[in-house]
N, CA, C and O of each residue as an XYZ file, in Angstrom:
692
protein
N     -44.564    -36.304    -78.542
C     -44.611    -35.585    -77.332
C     -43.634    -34.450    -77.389
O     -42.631    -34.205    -78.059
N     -44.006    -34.115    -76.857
C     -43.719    -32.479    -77.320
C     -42.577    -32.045    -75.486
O     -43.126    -32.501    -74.483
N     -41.748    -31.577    -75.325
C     -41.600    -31.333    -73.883
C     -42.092    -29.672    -73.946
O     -42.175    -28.901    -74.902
N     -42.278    -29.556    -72.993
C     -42.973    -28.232    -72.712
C     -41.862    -27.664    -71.935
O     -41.399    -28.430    -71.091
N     -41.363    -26.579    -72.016
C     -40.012    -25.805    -71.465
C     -40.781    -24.263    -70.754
O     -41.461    -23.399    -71.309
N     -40.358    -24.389    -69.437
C     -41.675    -23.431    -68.824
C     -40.918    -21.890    -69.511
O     -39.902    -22.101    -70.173
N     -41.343    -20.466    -69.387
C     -41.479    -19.625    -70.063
C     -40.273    -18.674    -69.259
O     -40.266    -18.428    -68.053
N     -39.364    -18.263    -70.172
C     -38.247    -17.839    -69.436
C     -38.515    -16.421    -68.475
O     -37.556    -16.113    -67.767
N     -39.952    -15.378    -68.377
C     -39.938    -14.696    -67.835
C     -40.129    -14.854    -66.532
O     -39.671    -14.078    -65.694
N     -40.903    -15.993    -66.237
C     -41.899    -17.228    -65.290
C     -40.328    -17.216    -64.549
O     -40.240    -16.650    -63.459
N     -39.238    -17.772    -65.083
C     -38.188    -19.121    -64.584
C     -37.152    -17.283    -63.919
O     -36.537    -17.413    -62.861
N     -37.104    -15.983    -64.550
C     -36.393    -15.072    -64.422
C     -36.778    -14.689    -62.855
O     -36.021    -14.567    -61.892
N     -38.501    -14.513    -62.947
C     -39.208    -14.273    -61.901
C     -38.623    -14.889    -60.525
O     -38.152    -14.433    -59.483
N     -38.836    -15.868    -60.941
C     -39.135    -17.238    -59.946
C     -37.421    -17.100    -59.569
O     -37.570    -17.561    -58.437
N     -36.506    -16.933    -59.610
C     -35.130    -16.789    -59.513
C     -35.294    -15.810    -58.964
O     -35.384    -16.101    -57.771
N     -35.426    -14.454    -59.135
C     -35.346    -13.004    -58.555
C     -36.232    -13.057    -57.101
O     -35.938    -12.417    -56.091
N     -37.035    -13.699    -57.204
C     -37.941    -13.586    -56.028
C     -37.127    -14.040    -55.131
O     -36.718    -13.260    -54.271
N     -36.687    -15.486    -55.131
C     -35.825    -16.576    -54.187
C     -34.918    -15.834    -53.833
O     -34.710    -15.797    -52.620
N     -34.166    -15.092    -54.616
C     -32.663    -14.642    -54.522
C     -33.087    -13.527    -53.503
O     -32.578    -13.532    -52.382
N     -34.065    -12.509    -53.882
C     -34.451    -11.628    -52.743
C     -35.341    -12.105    -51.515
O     -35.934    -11.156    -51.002
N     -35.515    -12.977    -51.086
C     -36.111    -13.739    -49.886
C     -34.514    -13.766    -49.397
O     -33.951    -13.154    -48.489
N     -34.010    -14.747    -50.395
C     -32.874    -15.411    -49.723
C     -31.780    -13.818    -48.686
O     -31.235    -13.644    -47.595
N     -31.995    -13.177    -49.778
C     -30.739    -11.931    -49.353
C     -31.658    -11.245    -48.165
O     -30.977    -10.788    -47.247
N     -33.279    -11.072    -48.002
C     -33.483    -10.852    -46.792
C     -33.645    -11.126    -45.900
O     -33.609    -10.345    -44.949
N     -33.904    -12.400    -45.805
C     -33.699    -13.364    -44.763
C     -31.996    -13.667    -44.058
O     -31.703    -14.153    -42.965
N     -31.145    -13.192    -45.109
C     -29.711    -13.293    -44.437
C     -29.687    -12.181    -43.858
O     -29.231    -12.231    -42.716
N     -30.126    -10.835    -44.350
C     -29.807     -9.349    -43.852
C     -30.847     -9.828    -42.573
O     -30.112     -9.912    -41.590
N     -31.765    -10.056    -42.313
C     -32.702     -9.676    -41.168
C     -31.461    -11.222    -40.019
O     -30.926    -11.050    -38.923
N     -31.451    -11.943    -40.516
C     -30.136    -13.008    -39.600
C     -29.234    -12.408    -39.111
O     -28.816    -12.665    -37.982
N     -28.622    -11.235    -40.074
C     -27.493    -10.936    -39.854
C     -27.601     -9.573    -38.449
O     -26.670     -9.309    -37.688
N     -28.696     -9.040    -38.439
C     -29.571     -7.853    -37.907
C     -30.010     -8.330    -36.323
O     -29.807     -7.818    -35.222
N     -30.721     -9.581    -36.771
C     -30.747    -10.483    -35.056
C     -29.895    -10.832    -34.225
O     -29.747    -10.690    -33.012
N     -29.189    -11.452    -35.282
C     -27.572    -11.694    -34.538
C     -26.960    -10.633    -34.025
O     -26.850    -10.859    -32.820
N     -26.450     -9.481    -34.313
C     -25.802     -8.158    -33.893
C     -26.726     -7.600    -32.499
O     -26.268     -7.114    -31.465
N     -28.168     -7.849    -32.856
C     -29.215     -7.184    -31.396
C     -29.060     -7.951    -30.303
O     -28.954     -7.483    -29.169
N     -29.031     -9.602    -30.680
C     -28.892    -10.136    -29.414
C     -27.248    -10.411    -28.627
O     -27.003    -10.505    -27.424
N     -26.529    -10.473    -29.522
C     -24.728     -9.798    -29.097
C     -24.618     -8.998    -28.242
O     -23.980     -9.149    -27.200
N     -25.608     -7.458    -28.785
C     -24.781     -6.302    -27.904
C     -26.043     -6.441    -26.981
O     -26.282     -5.384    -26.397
N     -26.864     -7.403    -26.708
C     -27.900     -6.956    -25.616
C     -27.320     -8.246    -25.055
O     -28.334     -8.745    -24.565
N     -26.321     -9.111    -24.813
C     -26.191    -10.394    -24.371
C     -24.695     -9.789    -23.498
O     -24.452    -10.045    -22.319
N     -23.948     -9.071    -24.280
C     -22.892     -8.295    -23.590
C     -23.578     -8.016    -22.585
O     -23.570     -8.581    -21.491
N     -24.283     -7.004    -22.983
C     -24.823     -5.639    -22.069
C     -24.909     -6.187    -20.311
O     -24.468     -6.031    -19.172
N     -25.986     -7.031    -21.311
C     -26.252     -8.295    -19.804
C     -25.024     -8.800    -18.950
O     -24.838     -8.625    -17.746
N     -24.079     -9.594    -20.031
C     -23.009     -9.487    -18.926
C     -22.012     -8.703    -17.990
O     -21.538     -8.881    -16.868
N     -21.896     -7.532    -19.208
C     -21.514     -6.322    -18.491
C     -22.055     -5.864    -17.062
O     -21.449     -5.589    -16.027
N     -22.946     -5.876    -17.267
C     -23.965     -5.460    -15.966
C     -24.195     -6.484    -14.490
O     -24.483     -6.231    -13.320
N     -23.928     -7.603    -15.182
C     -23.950     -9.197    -13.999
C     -22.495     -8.835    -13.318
O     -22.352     -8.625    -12.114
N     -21.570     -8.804    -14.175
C     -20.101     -8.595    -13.875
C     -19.934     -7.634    -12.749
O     -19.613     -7.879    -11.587
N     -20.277     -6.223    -13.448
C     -20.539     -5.608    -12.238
C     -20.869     -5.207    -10.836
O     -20.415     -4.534     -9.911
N     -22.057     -6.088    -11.197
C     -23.139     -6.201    -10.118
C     -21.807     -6.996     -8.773
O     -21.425     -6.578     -7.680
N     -21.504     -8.104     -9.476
C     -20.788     -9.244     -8.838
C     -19.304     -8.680     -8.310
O     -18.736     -9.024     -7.274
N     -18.718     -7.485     -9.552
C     -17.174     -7.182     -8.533
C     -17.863     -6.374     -7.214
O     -17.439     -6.662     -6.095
N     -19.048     -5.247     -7.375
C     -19.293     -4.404     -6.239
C     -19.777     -5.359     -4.768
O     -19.591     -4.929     -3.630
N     -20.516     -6.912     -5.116
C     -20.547     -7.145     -3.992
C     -19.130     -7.960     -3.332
O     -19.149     -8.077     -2.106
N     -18.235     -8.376     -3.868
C     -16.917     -9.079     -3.737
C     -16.155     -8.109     -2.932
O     -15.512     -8.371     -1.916
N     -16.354     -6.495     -3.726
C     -15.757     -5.576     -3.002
C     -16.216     -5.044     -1.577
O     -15.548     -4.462     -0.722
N     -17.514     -5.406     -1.576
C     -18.031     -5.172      0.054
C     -17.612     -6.227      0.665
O     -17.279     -5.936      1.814
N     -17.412     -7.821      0.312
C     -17.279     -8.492      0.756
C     -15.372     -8.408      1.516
O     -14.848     -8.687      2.594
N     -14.994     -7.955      0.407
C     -13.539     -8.048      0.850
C     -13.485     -6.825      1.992
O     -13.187     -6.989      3.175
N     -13.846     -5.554      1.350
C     -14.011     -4.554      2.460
C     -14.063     -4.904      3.645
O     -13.096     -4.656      4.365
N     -15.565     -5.789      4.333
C     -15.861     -6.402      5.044
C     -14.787     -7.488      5.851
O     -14.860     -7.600      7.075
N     -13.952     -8.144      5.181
C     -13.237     -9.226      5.678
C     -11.594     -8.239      6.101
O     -10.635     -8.657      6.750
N     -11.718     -7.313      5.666
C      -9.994     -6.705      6.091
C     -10.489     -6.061      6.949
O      -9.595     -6.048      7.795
N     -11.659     -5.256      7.515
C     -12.059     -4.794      8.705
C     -12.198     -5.823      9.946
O     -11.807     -5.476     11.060
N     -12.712     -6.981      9.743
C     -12.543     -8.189     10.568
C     -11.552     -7.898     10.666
O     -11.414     -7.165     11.645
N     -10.391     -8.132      9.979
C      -9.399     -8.795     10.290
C      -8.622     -7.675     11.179
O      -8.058     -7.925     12.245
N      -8.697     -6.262     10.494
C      -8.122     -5.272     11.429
C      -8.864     -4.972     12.745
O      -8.281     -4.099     13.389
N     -10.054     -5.471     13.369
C     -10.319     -5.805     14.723
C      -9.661     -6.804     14.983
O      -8.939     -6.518     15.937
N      -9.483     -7.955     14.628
C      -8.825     -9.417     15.208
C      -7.417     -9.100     15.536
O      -6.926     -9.736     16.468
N      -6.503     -8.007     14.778
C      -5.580     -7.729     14.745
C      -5.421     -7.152     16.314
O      -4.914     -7.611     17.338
N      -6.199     -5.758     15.931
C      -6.300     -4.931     17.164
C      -6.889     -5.300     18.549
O      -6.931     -4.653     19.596
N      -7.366     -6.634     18.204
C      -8.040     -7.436     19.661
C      -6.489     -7.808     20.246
O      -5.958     -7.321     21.244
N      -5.863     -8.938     19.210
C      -4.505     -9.045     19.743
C      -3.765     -8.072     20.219
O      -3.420     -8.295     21.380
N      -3.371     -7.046     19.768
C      -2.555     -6.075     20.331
C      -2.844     -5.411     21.515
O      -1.793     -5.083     22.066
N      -4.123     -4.977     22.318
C      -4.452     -5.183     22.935
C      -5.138     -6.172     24.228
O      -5.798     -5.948     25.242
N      -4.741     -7.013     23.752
C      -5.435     -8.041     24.869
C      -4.464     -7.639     26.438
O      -3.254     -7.491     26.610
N      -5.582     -7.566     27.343
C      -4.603     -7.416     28.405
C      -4.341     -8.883     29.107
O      -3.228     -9.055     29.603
N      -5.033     -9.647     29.157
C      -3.969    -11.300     29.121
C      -3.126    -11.343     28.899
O      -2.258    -11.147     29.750
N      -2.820    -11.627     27.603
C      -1.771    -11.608     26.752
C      -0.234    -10.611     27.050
O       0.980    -10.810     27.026
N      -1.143     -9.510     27.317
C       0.097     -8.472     27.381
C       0.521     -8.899     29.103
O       1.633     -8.858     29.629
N      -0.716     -9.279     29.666
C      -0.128     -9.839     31.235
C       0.886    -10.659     30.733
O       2.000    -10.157     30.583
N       0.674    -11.985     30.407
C       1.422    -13.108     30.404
C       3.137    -12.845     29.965
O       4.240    -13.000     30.489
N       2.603    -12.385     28.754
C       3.694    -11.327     28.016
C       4.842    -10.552     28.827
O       6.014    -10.369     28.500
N       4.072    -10.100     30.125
C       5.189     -9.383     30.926
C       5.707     -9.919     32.098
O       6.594     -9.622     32.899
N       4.775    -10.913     31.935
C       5.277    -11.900     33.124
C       6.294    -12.560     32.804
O       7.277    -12.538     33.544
N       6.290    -13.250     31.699
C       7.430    -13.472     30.313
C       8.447    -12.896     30.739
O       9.348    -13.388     31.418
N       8.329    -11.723     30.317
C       9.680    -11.428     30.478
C      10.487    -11.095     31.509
O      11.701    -11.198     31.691
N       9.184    -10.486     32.441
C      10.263    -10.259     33.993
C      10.935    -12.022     34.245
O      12.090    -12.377     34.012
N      10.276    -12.526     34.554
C      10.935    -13.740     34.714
C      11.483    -14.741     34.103
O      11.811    -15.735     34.751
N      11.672    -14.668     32.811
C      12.250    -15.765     31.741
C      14.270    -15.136     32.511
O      15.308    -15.793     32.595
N      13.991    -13.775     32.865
C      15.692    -13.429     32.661
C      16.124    -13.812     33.957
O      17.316    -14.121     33.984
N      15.326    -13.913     35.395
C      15.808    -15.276     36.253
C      15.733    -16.067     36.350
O      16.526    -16.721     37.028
N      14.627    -16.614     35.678
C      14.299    -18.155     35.868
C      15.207    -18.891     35.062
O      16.079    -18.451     34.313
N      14.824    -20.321     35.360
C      15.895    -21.571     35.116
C      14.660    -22.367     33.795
O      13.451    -22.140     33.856
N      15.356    -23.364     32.593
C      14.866    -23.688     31.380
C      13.156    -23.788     32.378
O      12.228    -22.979     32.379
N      13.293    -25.029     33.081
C      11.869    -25.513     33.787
C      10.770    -24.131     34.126
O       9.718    -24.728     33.900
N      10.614    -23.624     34.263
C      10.792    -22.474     34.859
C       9.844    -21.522     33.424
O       8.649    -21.601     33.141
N      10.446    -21.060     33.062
C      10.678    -20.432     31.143
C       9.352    -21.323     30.396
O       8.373    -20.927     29.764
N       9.835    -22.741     30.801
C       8.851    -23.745     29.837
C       7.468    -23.361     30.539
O       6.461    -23.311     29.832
N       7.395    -23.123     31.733
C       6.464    -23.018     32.891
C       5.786    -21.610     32.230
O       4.690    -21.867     31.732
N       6.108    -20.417     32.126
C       5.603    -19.263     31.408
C       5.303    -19.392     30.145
O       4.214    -18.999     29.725
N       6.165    -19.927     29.397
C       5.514    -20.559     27.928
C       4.128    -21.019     27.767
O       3.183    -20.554     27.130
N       4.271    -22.154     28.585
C       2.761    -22.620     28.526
C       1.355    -21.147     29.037
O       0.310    -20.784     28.498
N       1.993    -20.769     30.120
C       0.678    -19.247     30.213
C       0.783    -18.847     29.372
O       0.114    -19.655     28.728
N       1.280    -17.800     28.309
C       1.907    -17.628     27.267
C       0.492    -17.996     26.628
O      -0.614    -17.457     26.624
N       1.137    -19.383     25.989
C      -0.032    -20.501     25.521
C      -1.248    -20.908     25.379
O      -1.937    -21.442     24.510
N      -1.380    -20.422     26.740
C      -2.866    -20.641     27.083
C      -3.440    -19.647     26.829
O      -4.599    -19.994     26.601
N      -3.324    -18.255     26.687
C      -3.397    -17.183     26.901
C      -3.957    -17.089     25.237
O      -5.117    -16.907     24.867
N      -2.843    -17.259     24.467
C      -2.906    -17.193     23.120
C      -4.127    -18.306     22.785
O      -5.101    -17.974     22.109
N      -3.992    -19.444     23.244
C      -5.217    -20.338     22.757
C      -6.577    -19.382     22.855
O      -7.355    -19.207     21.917
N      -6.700    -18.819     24.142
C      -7.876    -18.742     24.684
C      -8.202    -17.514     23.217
O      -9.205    -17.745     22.541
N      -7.450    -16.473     22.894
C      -7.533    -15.395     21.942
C      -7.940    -16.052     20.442
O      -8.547    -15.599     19.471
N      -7.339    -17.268     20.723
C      -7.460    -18.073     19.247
C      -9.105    -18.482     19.380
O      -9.916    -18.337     18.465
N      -9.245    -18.728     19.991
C     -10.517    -19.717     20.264
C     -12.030    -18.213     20.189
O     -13.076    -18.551     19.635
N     -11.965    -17.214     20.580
C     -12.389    -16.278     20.004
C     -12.716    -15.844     18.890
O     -13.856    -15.704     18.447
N     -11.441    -15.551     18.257
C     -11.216    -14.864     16.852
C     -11.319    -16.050     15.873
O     -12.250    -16.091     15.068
N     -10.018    -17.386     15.945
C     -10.478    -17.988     15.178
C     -10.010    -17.948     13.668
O     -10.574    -18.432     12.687
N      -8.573    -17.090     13.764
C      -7.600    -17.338     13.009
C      -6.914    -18.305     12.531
O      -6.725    -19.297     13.236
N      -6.313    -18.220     11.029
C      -5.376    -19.516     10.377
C      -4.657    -19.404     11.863
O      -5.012    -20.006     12.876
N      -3.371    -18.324     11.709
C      -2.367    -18.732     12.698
C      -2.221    -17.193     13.657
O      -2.013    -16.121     13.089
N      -2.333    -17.281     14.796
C      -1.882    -16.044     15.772
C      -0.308    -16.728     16.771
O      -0.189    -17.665     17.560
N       0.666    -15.709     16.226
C       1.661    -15.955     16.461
C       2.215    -14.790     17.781
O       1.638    -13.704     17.732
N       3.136    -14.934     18.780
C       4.000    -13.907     19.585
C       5.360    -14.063     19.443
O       5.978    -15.066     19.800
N       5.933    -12.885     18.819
C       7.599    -13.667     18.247
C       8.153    -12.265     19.241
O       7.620    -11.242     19.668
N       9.766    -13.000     19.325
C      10.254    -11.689     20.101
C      10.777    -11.022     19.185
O      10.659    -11.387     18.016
N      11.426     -9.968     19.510
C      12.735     -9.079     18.476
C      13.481     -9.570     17.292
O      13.727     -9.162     16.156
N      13.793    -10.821     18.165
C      14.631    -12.109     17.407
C      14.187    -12.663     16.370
O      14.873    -13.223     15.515
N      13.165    -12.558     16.376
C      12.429    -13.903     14.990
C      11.885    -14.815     16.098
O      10.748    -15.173     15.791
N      12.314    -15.360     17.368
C      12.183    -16.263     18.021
C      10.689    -16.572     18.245
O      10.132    -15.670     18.872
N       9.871    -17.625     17.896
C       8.301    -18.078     18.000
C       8.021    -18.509     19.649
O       8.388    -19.525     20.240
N       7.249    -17.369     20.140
C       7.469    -17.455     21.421
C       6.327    -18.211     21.946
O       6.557    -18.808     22.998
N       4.996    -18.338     21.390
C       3.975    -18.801     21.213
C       2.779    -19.151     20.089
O       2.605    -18.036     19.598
N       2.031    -19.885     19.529
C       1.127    -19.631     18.222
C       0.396    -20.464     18.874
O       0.618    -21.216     19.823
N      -0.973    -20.112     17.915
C      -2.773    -20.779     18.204
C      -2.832    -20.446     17.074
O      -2.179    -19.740     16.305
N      -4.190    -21.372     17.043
C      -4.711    -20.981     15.642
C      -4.942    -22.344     14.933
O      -4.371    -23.309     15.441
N      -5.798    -22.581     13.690
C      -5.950    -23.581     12.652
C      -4.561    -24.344     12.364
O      -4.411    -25.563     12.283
N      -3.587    -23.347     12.228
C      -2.725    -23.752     11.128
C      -1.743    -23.888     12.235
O      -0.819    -24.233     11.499
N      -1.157    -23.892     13.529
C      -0.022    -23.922     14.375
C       0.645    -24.951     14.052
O       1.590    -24.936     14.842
N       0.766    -25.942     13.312
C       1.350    -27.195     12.781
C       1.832    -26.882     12.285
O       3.018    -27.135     12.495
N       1.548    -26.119     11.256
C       2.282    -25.440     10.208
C       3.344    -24.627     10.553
O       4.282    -24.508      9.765
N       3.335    -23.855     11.974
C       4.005    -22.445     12.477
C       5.617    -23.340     12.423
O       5.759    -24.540     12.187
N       6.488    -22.528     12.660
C       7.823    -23.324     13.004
C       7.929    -23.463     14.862
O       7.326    -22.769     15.680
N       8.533    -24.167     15.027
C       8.388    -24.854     16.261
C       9.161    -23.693     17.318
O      10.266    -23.511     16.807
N       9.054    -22.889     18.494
C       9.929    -22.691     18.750
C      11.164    -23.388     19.774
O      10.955    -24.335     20.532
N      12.561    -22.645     19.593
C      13.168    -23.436     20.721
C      12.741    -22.426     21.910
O      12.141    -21.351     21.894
N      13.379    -23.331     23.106
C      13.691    -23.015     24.102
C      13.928    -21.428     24.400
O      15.102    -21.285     24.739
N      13.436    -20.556     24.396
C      13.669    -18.970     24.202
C      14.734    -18.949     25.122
O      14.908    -19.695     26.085
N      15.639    -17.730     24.603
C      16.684    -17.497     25.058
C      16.043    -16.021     26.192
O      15.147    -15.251     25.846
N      16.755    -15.962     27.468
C      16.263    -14.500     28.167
C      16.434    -13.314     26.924
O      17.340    -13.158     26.106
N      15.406    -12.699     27.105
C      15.459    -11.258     26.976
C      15.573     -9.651     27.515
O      14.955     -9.270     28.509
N      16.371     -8.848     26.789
C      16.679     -7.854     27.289
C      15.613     -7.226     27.929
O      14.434     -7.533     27.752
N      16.069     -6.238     28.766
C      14.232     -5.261     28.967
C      13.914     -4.308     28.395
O      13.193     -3.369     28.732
N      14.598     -4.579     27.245
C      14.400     -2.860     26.367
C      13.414     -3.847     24.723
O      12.662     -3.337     23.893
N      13.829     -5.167     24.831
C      12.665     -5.811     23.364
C      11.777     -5.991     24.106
O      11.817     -6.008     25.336
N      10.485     -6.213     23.092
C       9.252     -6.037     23.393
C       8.949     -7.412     22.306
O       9.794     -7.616     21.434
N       8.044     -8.095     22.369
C       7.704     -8.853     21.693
C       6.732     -8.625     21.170
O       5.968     -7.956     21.866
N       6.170     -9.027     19.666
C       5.236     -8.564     18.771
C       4.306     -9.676     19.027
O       4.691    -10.743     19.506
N       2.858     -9.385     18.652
C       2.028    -10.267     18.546
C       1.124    -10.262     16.406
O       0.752     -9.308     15.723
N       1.128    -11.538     16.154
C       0.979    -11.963     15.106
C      -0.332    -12.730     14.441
O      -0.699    -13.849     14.800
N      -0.968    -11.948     13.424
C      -2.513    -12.914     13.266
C      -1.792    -12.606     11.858
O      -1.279    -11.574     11.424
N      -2.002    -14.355     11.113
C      -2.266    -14.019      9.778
C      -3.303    -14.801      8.951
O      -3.569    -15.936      9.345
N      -3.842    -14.389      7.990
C      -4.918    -15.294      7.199
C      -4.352    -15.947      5.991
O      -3.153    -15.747      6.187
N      -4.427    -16.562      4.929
C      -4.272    -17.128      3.668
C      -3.511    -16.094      2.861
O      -2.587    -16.274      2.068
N      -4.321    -14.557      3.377
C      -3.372    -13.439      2.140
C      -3.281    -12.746      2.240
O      -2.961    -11.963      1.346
N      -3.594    -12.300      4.024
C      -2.733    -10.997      4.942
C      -2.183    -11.508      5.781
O      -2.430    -12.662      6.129
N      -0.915    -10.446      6.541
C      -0.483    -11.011      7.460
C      -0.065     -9.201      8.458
O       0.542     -8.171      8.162
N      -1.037     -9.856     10.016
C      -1.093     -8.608     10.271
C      -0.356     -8.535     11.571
O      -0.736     -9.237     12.508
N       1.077     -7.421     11.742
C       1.490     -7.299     12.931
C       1.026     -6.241     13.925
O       0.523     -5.210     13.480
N       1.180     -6.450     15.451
C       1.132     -5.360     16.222
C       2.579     -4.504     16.071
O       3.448     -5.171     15.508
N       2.943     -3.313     16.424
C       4.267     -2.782     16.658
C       4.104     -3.254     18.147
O       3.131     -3.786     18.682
N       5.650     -2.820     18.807
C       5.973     -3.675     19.879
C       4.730     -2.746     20.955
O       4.239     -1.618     20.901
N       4.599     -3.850     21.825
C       3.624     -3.620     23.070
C       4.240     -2.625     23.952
O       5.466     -2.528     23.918
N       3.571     -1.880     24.731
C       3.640     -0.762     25.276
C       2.926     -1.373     27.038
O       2.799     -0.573     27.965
């Protein structure tokens, strides 16, 4: 028996062919891969986009709320009633008395809360002093004491803030 050894031009062939399949089949891999990359970016590029411009209307949208909610407070004429009732009389009245305007105050502010619908709407005087708060979060607010009388020349501020603004009136007029 004889072995038969196939014919080396046959075996040269048969090698060259494979080797060039093989090398175009990697180049055309390598060619797909790169098209669907920069068209897979592209795509995200474009989703991304799409998604900051509506975030940005969205936020747009939510600081304009908030600068009406602001400007509702600063204006409220309740409020600015109670507010001046506050003060004409906190500087004769006796603690009972004070606690007695607090609560209008209070109510006043609830009722604004219950509207708008803020974390926390605060009325502080000159002082720092927390003259009243409503709102979600008033647990959170610091407690105030007993307000001390005030002059007639401070004005007390009114206070709305959210999670990651915090918006004051200048003093009431």
């Amino acid at each position: 028996m004889s072995t038969r050894t196939p014919p080396r031009f046959v075996t040269r062939t048969m090698a060259t062919t494979f080797t060039t399949v093989v090398l175009i089949l990697a180049a055309v891999l390598v060619v797909v891969t790169l098209i669907v990359r920069a068209n897979v970016r592209a795509s995200v590029i474009s989703h991304l986009t799409t998604q900051q411009g509506m975030l940005r209307k969205l936020e747009e949208r939510s600081r304009s709320e908030m600068q009406a909610q602001a400007g509702l407070l600063a204006e409220s004429p309740t409020a600015k009633a109670a507010m001046d009732t506050y003060q004409a009389e906190s500087r004769l009245s006796g603690t009972a008395d004070r606690r007695q305007l607090l609560d209008t105050v209070g109510r006043e502010l609830d009722q604004l809360a219950q509207r708008i619908q803020p974390d926390i709407v605060a009325i502080v005087d000159p002082a720092g002093t927390v003259v009243a708060a409503a709102g979600r979060r008033r647990g959170d607010w610091p407690a105030s004491p007993t307000p001390r009388p005030t002059s007639s020349s401070s004005s007390p501020r009114a206070c709305s803030a959210s999670p990651r603004r915090r918006w004051r009136s200048s003093s009431r007029s």
